[in-house]
N, CA, C and O of each residue as an XYZ file, in Angstrom:
452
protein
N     200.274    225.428    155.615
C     199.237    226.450    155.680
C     199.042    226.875    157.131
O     199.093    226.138    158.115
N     198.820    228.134    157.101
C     198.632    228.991    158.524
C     197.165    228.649    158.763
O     196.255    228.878    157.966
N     197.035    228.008    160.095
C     195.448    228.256    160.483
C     195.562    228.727    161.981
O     196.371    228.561    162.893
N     194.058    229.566    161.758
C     193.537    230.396    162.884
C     192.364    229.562    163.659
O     191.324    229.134    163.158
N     192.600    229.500    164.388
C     191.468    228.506    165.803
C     191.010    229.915    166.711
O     191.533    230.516    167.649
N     189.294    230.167    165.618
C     189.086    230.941    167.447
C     187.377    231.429    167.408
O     186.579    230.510    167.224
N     186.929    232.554    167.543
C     185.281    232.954    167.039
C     185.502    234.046    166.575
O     186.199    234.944    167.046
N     184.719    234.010    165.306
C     184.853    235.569    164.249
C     184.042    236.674    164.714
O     184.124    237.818    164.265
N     183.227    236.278    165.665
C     182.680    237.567    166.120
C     183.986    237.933    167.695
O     183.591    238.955    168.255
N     184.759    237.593    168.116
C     185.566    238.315    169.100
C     186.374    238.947    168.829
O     187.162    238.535    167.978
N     186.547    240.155    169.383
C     187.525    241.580    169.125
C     188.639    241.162    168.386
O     188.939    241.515    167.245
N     189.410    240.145    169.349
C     190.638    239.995    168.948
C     191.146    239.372    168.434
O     192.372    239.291    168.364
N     190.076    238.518    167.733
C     190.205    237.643    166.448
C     190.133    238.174    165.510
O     190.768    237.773    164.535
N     189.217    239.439    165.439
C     189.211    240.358    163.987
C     190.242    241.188    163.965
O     190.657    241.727    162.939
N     190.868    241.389    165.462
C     191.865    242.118    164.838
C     193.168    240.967    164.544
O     194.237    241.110    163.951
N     192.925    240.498    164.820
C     194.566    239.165    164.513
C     194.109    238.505    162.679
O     194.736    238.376    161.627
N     193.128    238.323    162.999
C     192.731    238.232    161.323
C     192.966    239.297    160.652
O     193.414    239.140    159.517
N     192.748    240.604    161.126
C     193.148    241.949    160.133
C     194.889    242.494    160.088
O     195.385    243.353    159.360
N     195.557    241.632    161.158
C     196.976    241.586    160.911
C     197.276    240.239    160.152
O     198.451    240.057    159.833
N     196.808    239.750    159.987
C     197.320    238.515    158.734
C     196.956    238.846    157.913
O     197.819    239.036    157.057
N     195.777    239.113    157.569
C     195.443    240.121    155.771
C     196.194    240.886    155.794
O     197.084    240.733    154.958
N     196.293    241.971    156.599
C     197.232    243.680    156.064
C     198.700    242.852    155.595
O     199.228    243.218    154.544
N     199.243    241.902    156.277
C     200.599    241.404    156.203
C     200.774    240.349    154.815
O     201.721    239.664    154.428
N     199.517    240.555    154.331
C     199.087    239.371    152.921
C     199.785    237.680    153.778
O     200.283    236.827    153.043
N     199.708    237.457    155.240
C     200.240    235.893    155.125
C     198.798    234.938    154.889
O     197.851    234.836    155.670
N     198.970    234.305    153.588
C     197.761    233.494    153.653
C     197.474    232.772    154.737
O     198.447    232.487    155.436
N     196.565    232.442    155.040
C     195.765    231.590    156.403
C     194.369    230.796    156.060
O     193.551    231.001    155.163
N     194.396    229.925    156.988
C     192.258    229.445    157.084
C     192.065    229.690    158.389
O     192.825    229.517    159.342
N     190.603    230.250    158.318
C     190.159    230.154    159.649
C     189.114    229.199    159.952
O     188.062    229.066    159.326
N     189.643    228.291    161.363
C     188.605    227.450    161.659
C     187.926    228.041    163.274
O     188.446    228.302    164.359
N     186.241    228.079    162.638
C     185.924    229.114    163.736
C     185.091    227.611    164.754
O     184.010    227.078    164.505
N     185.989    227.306    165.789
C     185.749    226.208    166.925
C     184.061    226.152    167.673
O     183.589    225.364    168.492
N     183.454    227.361    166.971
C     182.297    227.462    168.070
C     181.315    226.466    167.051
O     180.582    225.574    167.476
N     181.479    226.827    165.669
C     180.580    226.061    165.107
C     181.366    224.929    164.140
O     180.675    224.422    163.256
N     182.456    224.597    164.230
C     183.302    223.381    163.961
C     183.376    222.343    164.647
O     183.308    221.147    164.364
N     183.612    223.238    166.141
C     184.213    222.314    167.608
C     185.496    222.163    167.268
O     185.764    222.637    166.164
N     186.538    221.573    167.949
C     187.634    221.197    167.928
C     188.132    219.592    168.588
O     187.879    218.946    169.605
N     189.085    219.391    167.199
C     189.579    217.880    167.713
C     190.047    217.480    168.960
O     190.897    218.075    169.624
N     189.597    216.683    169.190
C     190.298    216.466    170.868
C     191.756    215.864    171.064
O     192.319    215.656    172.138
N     192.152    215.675    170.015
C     193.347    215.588    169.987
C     194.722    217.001    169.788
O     195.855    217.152    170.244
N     194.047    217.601    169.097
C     194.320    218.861    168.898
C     194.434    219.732    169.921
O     195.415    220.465    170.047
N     193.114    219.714    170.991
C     193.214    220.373    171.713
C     194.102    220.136    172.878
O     194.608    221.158    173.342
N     194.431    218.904    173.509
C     194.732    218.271    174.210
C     196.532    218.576    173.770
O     197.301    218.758    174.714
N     197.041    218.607    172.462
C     198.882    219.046    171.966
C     198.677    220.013    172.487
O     199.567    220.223    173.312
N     197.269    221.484    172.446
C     197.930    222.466    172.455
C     198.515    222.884    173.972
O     199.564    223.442    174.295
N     196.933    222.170    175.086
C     197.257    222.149    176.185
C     199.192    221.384    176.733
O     200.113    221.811    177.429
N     198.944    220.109    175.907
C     200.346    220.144    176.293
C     201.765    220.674    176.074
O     202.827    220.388    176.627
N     201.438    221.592    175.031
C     202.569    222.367    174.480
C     202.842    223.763    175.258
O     203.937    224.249    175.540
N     201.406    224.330    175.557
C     201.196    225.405    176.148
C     200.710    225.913    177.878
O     200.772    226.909    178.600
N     200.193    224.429    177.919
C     199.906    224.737    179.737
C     198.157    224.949    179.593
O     197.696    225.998    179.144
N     197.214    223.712    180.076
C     195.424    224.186    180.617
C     195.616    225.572    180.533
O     195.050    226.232    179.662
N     196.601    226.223    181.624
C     196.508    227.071    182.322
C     196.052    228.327    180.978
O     195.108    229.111    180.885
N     196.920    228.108    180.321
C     197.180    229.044    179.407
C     195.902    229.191    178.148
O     195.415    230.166    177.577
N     195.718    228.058    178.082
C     194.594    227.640    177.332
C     193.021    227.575    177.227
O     192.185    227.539    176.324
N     193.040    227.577    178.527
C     191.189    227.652    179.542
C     191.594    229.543    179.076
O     192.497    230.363    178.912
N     190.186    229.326    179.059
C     189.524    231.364    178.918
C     188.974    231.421    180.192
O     187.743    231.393    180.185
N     189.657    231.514    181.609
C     189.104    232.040    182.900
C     188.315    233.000    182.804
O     187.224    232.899    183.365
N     188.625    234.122    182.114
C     188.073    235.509    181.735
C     186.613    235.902    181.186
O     185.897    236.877    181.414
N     186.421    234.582    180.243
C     185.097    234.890    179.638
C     184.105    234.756    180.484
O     184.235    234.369    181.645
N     183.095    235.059    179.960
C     181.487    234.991    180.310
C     180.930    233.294    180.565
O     180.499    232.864    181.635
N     181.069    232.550    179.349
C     180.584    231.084    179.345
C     181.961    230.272    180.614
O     181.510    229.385    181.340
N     183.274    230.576    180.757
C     183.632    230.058    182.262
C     183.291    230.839    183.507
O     183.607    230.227    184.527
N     182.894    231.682    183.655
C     182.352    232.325    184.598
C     181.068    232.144    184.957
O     180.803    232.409    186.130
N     180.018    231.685    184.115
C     178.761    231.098    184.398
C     178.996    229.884    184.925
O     178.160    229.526    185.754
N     180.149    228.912    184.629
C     179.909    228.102    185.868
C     179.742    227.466    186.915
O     180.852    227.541    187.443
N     178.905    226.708    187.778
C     178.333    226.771    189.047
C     180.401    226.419    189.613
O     181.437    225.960    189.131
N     180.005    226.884    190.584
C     182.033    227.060    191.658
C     182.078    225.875    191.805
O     183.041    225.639    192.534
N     181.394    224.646    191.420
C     181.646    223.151    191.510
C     182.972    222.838    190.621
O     184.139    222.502    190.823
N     182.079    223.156    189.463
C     182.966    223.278    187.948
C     184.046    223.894    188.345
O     185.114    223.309    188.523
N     183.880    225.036    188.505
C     185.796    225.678    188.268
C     186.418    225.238    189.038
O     187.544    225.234    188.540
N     186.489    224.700    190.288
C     186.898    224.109    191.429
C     187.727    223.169    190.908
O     187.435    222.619    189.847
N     189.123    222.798    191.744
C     190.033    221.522    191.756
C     190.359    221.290    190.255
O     190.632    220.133    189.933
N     190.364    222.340    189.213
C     190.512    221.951    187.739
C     191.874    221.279    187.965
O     192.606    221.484    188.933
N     192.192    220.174    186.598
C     193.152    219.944    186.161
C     193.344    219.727    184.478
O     192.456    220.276    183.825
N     194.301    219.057    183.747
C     194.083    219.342    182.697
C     193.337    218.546    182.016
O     192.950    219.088    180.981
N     192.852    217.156    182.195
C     191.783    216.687    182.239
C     190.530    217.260    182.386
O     189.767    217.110    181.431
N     190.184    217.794    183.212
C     189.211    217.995    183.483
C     188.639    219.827    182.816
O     187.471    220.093    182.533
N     189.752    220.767    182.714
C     190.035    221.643    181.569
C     189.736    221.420    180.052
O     189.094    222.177    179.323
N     190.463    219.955    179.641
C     190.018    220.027    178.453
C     188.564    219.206    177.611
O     188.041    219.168    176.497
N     188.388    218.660    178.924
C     186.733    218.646    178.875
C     185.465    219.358    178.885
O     184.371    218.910    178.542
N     185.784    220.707    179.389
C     185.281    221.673    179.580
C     185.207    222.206    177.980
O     184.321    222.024    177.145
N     186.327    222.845    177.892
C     187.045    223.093    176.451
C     186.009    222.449    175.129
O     185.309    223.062    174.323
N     186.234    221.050    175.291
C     185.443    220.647    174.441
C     183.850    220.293    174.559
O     183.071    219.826    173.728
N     183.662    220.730    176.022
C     181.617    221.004    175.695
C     181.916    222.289    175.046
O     181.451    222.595    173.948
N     182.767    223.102    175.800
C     181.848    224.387    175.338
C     183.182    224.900    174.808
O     183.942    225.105    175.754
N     183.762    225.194    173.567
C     184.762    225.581    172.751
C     185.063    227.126    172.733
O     185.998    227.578    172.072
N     184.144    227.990    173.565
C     184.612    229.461    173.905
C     184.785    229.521    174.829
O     184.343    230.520    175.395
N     185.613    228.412    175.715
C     186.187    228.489    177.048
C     187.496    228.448    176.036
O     187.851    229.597    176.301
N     188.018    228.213    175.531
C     189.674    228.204    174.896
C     189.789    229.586    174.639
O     188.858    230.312    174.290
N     191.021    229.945    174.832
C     191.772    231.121    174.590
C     191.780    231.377    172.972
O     192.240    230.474    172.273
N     191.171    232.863    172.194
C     191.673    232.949    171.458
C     192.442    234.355    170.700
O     192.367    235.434    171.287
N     192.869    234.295    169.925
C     192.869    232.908    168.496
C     194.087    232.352    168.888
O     195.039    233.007    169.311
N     194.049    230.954    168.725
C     195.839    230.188    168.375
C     195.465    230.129    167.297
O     194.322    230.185    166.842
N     196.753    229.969    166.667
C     197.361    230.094    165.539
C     198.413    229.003    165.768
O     199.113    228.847    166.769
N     198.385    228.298    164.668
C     199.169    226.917    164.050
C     200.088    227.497    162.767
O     199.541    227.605    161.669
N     201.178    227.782    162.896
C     201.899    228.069    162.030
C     203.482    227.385    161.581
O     204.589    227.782    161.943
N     203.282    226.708    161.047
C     204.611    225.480    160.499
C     205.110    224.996    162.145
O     206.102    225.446    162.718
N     204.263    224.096    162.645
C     205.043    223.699    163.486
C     204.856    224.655    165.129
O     205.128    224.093    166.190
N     204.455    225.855    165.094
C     204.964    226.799    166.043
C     203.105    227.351    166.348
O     202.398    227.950    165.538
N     202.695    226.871    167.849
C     201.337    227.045    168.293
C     202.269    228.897    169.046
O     203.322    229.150    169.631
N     200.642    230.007    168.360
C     200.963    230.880    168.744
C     199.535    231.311    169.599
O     198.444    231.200    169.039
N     199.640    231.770    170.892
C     198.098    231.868    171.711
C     198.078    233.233    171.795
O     198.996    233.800    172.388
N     196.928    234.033    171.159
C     196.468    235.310    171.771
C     196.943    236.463    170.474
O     197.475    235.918    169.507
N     196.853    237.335    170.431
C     197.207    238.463    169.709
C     197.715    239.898    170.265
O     197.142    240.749    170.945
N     198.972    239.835    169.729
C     199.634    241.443    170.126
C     200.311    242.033    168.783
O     200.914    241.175    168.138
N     200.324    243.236    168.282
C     200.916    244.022    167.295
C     202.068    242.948    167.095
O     202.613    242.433    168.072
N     202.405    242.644    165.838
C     203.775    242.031    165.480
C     203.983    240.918    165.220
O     204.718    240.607    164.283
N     203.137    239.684    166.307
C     203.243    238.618    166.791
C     203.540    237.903    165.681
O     204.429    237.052    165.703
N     202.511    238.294    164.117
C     202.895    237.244    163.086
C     204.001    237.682    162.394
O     204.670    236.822    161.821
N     204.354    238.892    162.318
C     205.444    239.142    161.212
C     206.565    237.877    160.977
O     207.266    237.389    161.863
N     206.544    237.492    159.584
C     207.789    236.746    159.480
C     207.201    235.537    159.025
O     207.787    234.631    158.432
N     205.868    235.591    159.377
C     204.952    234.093    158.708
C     204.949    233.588    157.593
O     205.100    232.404    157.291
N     204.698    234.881    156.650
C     204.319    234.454    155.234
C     205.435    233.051    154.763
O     205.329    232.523    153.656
């Protein structure tokens, strides 16, 4: 089963959710803000994919924090962050047989079903 990791109210989760419906690939969505996420989970994706890739630099909730926090990150200390506050992760990943997919662009799932 295809699952989606991300928050149903962000742009680009509704639209990555509205390319897996239009494409009929069944999926679940697990929405991390009010689930949270396993720390084990999070911690494969970082290592599959890179902190780097994985921390949401961009948002609002990592940008509120004091320059202590963002300072000297590593991935430790990234995926601690991650898991206080679960809309510091990049989304949506997507877990699909095996194959972690981060972010949404036209196409990305074709071929899922």
């Amino acid at each position: 089963m295809i699952t989606m990791y991300g928050i149903p109210n962000c742009d680009t989760v509704k639209k990555a959710r509205a390319a897996l419906d239009a494409a009929g690939v069944p999926h679940r969505f697990h929405d991390y803000r009010k689930a949270g996420i396993d720390a084990a989970r999070l911690r494969g994706w970082v290592d599959v994919l890179g902190w780097e890739a994985v921390l949401n630099r961009a948002g609002t909730t990592f940008r509120k924090l004091d320059a202590a926090a963002r300072e000297g990150l590593d991935a430790d200390r990234a995926v601690a962050l991650m898991l206080a506050q679960p809309s510091m992760i990049k989304r949506p990943i997507v877990e699909a047989g095996g194959r972690l997919i981060l972010g949404y662009r036209p196409g990305v799932y074709e071929g899922l079903a």
